[in-house]
C-alpha positions, 0 to 999 in steps of 0.5 A: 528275538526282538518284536517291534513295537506296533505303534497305533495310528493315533499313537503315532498321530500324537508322537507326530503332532508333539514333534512338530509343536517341540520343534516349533517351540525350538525354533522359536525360542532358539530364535529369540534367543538370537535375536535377543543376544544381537539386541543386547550386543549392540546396547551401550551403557550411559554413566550419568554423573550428577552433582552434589546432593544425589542420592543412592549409592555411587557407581563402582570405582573398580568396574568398567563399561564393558565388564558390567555390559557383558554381566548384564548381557550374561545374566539375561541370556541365562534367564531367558534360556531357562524361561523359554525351557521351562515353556518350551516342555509345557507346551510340548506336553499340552501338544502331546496331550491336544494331539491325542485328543484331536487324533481320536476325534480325527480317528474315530468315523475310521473306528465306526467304519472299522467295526462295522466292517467287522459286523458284516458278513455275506449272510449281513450286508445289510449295514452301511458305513455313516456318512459324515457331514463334512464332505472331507476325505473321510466322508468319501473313504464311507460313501466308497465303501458303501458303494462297494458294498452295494455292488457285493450286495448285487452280485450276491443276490444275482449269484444266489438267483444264478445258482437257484435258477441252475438248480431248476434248469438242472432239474427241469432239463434232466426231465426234458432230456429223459422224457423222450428217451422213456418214450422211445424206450416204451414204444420200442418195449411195446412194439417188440413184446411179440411178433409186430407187424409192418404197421406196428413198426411203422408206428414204432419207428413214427413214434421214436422219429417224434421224439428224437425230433423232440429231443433235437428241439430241446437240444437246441433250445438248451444251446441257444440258451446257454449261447444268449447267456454267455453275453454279447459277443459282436455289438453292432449298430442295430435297427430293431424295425429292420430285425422285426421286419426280417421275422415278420417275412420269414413267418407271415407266408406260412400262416397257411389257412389259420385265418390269423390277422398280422398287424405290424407299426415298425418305427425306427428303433436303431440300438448297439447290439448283436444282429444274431441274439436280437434276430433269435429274440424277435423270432422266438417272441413273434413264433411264441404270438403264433404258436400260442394264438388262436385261429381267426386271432391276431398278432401285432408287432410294433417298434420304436422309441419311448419318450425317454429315449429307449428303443422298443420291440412290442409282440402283442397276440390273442390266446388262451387267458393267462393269469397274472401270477402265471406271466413271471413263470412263462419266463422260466425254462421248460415252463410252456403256455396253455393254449393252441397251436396255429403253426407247428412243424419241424422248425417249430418258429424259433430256437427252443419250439415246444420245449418251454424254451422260447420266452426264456432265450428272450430274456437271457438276449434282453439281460446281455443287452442290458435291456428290461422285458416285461410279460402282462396278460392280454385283456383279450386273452394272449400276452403283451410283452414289451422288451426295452433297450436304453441303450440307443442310438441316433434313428435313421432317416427311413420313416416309420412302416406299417402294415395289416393282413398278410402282405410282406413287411419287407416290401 
């Protein structure tokens, strides 16, 4: 069998330009030679007969006009036949021999693009192609592939942090899960080593009721979680005032006796996104401020827009001190705040209360709304955290509102 030859882009490039320069050569020499044949057909011949005293031979007796014209004409198609051969191959092989070289200097950014291709691997993204200065195709064909290889670099890094990230969640939430199960297991083992009582099974079965609703927490954090990281589902025009306004209602009444003062300045902030993810993300940042503030503390929700445009959502409260190194950990799942507790019930204030869940749904929310979230410590004691949305949209007409004390901020 046969195999077929396998002709090289610039051996084809060089078989290709000495093909156009033979066939140009052909053209014209076949051309001239037309041209000349027509010239010498048309020419006519002149005896010019002198008197006595000419020198140089005389012309031939035996010959006539249209013998020695047709001669002629023969002997200088033949010449210029061979002439234009023997140029035509000499240019053909200065063709082939310019057009490889011009092939290789055409080739050769596709070459270096070629091996450095070679060289990458997903463990060394870290070479790009060189851009030439032309700003020709071939300029483009590198600036593409470095673009794309920008976007491999990405989406290997964010996969690296994905599969870290789930290797600690995995971990954390295995521990969370088996947390109340050892204390339901001990507190049933405690209470039935010998003859309990009514009390003792009274505290038994308060103790197991307090960590089966622990344990329905955590469920529900992991779910809302697991819910805001699956991506925007329904995006929808969305005011980020009337969303915190919402909360605000809902959470204010029950303060009760903590003494704790509520501030709130809600600016128009309209965004595209979806109503239920920016609700839970609003709930969990202000039940966060209240859970994680002191008595006689304060909290202060503000909305609006940033001078480039972006919409905003600002929870700010008084708390414990935490340190810088500590905000980018309060992020985390299962990672919970040093401070006291204001409120505390069944609800908690929000999907994932008390489970260390609260701050990581807002930012699985944020990132699916393609926004940004930033934690700073307080100097007062507490947190100061700002979520961003660049993604806005025109703001309405209503004027901004205010608002202090525990009055309800939907009036």
């Amino acid at each position: 069998m046969v195999r077929a030859v396998r002709l090289t882009a610039r051996t084809r490039l060089t078989l290709l330009h000495t093909l156009l320069v033979l066939a140009s050569g052909a053209l014209l020499s076949l051309l001239t030679y037309l041209l000349t044949r027509r010239s010498l057909t048309e020419r006519k011949i002149v005896w010019h007969l002198t008197g006595p005293g000419t020198t140089g031979p005389p012309p031939p007796a035996d010959l006539s006009s249209s013998e020695l014209a047709g001669d002629v004409r023969d002997e200088a198609l033949a010449t210029l036949v061979r002439q234009a051969g023997i140029a035509l191959v000499v240019v053909t092989l200065l063709g082939a021999v310019v057009g490889r070289l011009v092939a290789g200097r055409v080739l050769l950014p596709i070459r270096v693009i070629s091996a450095t291709a070679q060289r990458l691997s997903a463990e060394n993204l870290s070479e790009r192609m060189p851009v030439g200065r032309a700003g020709d195709e071939l300029a483009a064909l590198a600036e593409t592939v470095n673009g794309m290889l920008d976007r491999i670099g990405l989406g290997i890094a964010e996969r690296d942090r994905a599969l870290e990230s789930q290797r600690l969640f995995t971990a954390s939430a295995a521990h969370e899960l088996r947390a109340p199960l050892t204390t339901m297991r001990t507190a049933i083992d405690v209470t039935l080593d010998g003859e309990p009582c009514r009390a003792e099974l009274r505290a038994m079965a308060l103790d197991v009721r307090a960590a089966v609703d622990r344990h329905r927490r955590t469920l529900d954090g992991l779910f809302a979680l697991a819910h805001s990281q699956a991506g925007v589902r329904e995006c929808r025009p969305v005011d980020l005032a009337a969303v915190a306004g919402s909360v605000l209602k809902a959470t204010v009444p029950g303060l009760g006796a903590t003494d704790l003062a509520v501030r709130w300045e809600l600016c128009p902030a309209p965004m595209a996104g979806d109503p239920v993810l920016l609700e839970r993300m609003a709930a969990n940042l202000i039940g966060n401020a209240v859970r994680y503030n002191h008595p006689a503390g304060l909290l202060t929700v503000s909305t609006g827009r940033t001078p480039d445009g972006a919409s905003f959502l600002r929870v700010v409260n008084t708390g414990n001190r935490v340190a810088q190194e500590d905000v980018e950990q309060l992020l985390r799942p299962f990672v919970r705040g040093a401070g006291s507790s204001a409120v505390r019930s069944d609800d908690g204030g929000g999907d994932g209360a008390g489970a260390g869940l609260g701050l990581s749904i807002v930012q699985a929310v944020v990132l699916a709304h393609r926004g940004d979230i930033t934690a700073t410590p307080h100097q007062d004691g507490g947190l100061n955290v700002l979520v961003r949305f660049r993604h806005a949209q025109e703001p309405p007409a209503h004027s901004a509102e205010t608002g202090a004390g525990r009055d309800d901020p939907g009036r």
